[in-house]
C-alpha positions as CSV (number, residue, x, y, z in Angstrom):
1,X,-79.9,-118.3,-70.7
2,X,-76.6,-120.2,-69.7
3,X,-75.0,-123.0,-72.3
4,X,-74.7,-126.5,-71.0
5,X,-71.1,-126.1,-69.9
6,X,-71.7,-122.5,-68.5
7,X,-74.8,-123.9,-66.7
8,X,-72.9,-126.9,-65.5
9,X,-70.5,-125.1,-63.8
10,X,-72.1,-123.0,-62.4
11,X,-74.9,-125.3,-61.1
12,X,-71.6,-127.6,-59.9
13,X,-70.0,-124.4,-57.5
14,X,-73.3,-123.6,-56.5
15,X,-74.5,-127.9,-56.0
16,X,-72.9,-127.5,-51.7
17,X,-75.6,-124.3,-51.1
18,X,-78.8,-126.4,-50.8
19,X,-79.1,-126.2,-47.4
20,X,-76.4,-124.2,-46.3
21,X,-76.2,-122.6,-42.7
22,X,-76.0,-118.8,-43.2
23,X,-73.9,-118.5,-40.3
24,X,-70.3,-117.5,-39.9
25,X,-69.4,-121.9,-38.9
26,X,-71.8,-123.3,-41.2
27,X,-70.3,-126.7,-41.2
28,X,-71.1,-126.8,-45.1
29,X,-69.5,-123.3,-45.9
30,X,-65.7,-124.5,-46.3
31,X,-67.1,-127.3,-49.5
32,X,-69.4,-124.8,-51.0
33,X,-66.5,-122.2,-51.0
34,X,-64.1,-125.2,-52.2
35,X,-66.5,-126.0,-55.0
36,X,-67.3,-122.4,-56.0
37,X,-63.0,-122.0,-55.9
38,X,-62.2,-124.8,-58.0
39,X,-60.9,-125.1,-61.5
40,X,-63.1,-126.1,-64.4
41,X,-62.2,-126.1,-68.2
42,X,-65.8,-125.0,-68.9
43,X,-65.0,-121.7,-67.4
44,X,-63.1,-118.9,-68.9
45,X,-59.5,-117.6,-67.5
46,X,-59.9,-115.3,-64.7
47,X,-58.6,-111.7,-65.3
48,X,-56.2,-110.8,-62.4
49,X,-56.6,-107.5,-63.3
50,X,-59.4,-106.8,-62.3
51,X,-61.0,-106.6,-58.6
52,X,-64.1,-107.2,-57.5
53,X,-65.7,-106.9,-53.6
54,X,-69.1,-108.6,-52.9
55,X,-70.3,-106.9,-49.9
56,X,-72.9,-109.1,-48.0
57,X,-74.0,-110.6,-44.9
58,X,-75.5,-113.2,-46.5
59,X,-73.0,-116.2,-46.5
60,X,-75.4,-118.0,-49.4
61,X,-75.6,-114.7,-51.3
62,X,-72.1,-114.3,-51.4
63,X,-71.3,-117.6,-53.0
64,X,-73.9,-117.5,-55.7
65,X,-72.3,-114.3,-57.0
66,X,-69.0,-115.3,-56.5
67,X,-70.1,-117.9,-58.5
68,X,-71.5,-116.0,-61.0
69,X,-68.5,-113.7,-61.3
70,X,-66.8,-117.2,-61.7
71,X,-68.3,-117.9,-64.6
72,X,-67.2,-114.7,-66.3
73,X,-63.7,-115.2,-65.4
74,X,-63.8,-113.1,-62.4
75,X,-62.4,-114.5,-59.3
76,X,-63.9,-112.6,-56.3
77,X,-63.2,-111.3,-52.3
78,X,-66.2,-110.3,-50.0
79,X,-67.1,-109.0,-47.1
80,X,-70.0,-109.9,-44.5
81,X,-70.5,-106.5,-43.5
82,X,-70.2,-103.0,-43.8
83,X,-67.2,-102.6,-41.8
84,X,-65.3,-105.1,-43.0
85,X,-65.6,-103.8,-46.5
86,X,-64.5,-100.4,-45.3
87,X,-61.3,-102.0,-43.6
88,X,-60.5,-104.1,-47.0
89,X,-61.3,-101.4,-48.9
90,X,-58.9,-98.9,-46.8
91,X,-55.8,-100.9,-48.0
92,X,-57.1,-102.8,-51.2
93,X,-57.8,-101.2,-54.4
94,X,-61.3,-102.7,-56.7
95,X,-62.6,-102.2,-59.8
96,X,-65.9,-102.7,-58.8
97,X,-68.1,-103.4,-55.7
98,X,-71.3,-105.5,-55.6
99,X,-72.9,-103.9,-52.1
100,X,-76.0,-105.2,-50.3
101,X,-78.3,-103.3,-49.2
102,X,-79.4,-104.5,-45.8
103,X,-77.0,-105.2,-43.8
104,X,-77.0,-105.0,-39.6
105,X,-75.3,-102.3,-38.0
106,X,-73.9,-100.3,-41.5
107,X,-76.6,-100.8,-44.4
108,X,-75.0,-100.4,-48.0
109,X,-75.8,-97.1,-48.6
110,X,-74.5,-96.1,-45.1
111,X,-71.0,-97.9,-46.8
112,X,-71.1,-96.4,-49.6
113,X,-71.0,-93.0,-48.1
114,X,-68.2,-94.7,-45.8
115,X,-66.2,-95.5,-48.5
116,X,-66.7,-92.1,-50.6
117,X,-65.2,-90.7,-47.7
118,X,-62.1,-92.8,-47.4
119,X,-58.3,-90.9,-47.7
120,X,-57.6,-93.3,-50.6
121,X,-57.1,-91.9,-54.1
122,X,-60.0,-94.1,-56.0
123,X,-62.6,-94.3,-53.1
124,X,-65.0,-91.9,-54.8
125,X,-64.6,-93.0,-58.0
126,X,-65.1,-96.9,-57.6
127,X,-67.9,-98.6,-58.9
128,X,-70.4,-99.6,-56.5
129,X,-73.8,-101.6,-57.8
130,X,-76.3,-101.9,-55.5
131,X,-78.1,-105.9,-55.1
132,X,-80.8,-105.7,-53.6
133,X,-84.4,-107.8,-53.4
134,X,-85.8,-103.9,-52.3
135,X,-87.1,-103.2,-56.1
136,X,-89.8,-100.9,-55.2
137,X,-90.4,-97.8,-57.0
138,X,-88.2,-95.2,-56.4
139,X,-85.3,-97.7,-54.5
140,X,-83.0,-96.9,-57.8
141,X,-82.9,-93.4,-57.6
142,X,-82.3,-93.9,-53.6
143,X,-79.3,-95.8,-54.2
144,X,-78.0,-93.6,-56.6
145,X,-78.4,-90.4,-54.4
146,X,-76.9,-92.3,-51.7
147,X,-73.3,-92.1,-54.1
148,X,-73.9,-96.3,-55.9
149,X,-73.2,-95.9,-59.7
150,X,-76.0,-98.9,-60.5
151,X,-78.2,-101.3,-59.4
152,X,-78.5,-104.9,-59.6
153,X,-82.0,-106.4,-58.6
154,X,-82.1,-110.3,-56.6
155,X,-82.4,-112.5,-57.5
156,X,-79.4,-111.3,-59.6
157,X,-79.6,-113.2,-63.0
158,X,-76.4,-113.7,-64.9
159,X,-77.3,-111.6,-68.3
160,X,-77.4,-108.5,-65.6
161,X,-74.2,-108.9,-64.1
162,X,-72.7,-109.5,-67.6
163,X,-74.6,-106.7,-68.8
164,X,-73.2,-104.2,-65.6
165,X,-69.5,-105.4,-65.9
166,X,-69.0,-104.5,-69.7
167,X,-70.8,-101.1,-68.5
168,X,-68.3,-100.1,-65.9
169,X,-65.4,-102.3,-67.0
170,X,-65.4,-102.1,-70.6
171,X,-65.1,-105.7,-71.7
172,X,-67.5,-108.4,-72.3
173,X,-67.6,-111.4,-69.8
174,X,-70.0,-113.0,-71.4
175,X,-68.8,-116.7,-72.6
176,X,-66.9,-117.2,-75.9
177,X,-68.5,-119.1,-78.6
178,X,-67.0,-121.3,-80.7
């Protein structure tokens, strides 16, 4: 459960969504993104250290976890496809990618193998977590066979994403107390 201030800004980046084309000229994207990018005392400082990709063709998706990640001091990039996250990911270097599942054209696990395959140093050793709404049985294993290190189910609540970045980065995102 969020505290008032985490919940506030969060539900504040996120307030631009209701209604939000999903399309690539959504005339509402450009405020959404502005409110899910802008500066808030209530939010802890962002580490740039550390790199995260949301992989995702769904425009909405993308800013809820971006706004998420927000909230744990994590400032974001993203793809809306499979390919483009291939092409960032041939010349950019992350700590840890948050793929979709079903996507057109290259689905996330058809990425994944993608990017296990790229001539880059770190490609098979980056951690990919699957988010997905596909929670049937078995759909774990499957993304882990197809080369993710963990899963994520949406609707992706915020105690599991805080709970899979201390896994596979080691610190604690969650927010301080006073």
């Amino acid at each position: 459960r969020l505290s008032g201030s985490r919940s506030f800004a969060l539900y504040a980046a996120l307030e631009d969504t209701d209604g939000v084309e999903t399309g690539k000229d959504a005339p509402a994207e450009k405020e959404a993104e502005d409110a899910a990018e802008a500066p808030s005392a209530d939010i802890p400082e962002q580490d740039p250290k550390e790199r995260v990709l949301i992989v995702d063709d769904n425009t909405v998706n993308i800013k809820v976890l971006k706004a998420m990640l927000k909230t744990c001091g994590i400032l974001a990039d993203s793809a809306d496809s499979g390919a483009d996250a291939v092409r960032l990911l041939m010349k950019d270097e992350y700590d840890l990618i948050l793929m979709d599942h079903m996507m057109p054209d290259m689905d996330g696990i058809e990425t994944t193998v993608k990017i296990r395959e790229l001539n880059v140093p770190w490609a098979k050793t980056v951690t990919i977590v699957a988010c997905t709404a596909n929670a049937v049985k078995g759909a774990e294993q499957m993304f882990l066979d197809g080369g993710m290190n963990d899963y994520l189910c949406k609707p992706v609540k915020l105690a599991e994403l805080e709970a899979v970045l201390k896994k596979w980065t080691g610190r604690d995102h969650k927010e301080k107390k006073d």
